[in-house]
C-alpha positions as CSV (number, residue, x, y, z in Angstrom):
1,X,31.2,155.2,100.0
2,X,30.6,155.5,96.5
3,X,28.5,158.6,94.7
4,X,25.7,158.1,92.8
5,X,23.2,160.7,90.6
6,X,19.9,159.3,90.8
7,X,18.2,158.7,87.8
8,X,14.9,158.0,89.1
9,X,13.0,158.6,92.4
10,X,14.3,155.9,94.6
11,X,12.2,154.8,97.6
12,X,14.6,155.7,100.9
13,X,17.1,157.0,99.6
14,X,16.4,160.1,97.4
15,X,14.4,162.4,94.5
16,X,15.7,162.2,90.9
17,X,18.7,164.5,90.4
18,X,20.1,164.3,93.2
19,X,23.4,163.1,94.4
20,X,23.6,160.6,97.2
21,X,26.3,158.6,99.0
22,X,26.0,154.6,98.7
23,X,27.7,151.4,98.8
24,X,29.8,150.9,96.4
25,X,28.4,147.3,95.7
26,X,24.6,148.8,96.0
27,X,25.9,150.9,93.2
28,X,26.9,148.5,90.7
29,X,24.9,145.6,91.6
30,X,21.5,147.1,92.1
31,X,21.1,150.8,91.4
32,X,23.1,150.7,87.8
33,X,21.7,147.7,86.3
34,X,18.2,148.4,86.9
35,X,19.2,152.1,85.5
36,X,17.8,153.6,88.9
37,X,21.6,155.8,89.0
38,X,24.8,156.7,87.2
39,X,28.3,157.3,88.9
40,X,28.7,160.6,89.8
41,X,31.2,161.9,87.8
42,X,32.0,165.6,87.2
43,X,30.2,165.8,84.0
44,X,27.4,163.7,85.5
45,X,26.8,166.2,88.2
46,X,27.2,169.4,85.8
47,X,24.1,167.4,83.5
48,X,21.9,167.0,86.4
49,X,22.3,170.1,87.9
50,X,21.2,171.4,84.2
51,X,18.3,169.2,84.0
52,X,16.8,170.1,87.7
53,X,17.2,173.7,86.4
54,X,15.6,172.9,82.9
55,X,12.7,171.6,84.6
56,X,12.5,174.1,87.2
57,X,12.1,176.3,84.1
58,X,9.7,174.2,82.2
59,X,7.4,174.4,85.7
60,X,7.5,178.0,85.7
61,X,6.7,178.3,82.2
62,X,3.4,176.2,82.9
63,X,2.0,177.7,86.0
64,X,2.1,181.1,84.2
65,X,0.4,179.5,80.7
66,X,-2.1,178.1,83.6
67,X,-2.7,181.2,85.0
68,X,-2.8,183.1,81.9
69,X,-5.3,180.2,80.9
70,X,-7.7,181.0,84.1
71,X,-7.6,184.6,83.6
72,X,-8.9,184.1,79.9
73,X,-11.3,181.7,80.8
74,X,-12.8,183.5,83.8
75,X,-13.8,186.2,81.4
76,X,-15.5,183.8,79.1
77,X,-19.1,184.0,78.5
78,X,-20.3,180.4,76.6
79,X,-23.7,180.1,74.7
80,X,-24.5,176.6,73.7
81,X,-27.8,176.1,71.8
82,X,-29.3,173.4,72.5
83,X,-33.7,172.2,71.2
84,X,-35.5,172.2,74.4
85,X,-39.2,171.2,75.1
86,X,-41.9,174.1,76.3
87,X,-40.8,173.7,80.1
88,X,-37.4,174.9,79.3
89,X,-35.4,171.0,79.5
90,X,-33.4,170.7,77.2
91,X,-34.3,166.8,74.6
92,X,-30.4,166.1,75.6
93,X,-27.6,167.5,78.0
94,X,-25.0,169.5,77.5
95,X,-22.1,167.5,79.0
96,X,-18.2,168.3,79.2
97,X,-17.5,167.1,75.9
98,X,-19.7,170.0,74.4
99,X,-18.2,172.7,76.7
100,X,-14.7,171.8,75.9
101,X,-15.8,172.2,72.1
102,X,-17.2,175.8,72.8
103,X,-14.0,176.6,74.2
104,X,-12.4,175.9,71.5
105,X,-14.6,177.2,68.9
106,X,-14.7,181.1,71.6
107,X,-11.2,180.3,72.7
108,X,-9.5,178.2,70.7
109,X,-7.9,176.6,73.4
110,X,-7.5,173.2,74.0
111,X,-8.8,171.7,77.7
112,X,-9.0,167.5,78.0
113,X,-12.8,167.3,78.8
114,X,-12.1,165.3,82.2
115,X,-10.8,168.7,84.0
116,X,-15.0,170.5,83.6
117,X,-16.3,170.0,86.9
118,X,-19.6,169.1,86.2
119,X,-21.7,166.6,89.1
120,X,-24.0,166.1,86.6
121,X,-25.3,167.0,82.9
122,X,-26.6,170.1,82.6
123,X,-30.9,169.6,81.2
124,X,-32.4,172.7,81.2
125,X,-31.9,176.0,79.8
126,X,-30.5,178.5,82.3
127,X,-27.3,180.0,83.0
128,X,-24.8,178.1,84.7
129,X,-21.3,178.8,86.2
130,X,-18.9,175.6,84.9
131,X,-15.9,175.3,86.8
132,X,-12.6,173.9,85.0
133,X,-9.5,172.7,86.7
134,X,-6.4,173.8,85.3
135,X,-3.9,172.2,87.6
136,X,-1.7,173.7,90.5
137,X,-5.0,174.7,92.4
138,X,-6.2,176.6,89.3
139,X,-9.7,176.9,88.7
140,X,-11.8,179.1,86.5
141,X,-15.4,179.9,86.8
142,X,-16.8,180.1,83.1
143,X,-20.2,181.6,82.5
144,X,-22.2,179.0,80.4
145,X,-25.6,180.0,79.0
146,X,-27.7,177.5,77.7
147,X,-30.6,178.7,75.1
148,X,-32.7,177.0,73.1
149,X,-32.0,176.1,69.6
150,X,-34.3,177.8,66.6
């Protein structure tokens, strides 16, 4: 049996970074030309082993910028002015596109407008609790107020 570092995630047979035990001929016929592993050398391990524990880093480092993120945003209070008829609906909506600009303008921080939770447009003027996905099960409640414009 022949060593091998895998270099990608590799259907039945392991994760990326990780060190497995193959054919010999599965190694060099299959796994390295299609760049799917490397030979496990001594150097080779010592590389992956600092790569699984670079990322293992780099995931830490984002779940607490994530949760930072949720506790900023949770204390966030959002006006948006918007013209609105007598009965209080507003002559547009206020979608995610225009929450995720208030953020940045209160905030200045930078959410892709597909993670607002919104099931529809919001059309009237009200208060309205927004919620915005941040990943790993993180979700903050912002307080959006919507007023009319004068």
């Amino acid at each position: 049996m022949a060593q091998a570092i895998l270099l990608a995630d590799v259907e039945n047979l392991g994760e990326r970074g990780t060190a497995v035990d193959v054919a010999p001929g599965y190694l060099r016929n299959f796994l390295i030309p299609r760049k799917l592993a490397q030979p496990a050398t001594a150097g080779a391990l010592e590389e992956a082993q600092r790569r699984m524990e670079a990322a293992e880093r780099a995931a830490e480092a984002r779940v607490a910028r994530e949760a930072e993120a949720a506790g900023l945003l949770s204390k966030t209070v959002l006006t948006i002015h918007e013209r609105a008829g007598e009965d209080g609906h507003l002559f547009g909506s206020v979608g995610p596109q225009q929450i995720v600009d208030a953020l940045r303008d209160a905030r200045d921080l930078r959410i892709d407008k597909r993670k607002v939770r919104l099931d529809q447009p919001l059309r009237e003027l009200g208060t309205f609790m927004v919620e915005i996905d941040l990943g790993d099960d993180n979700v903050a409640a912002v307080k959006t107020i919507i007023s009319e414009e004068k």
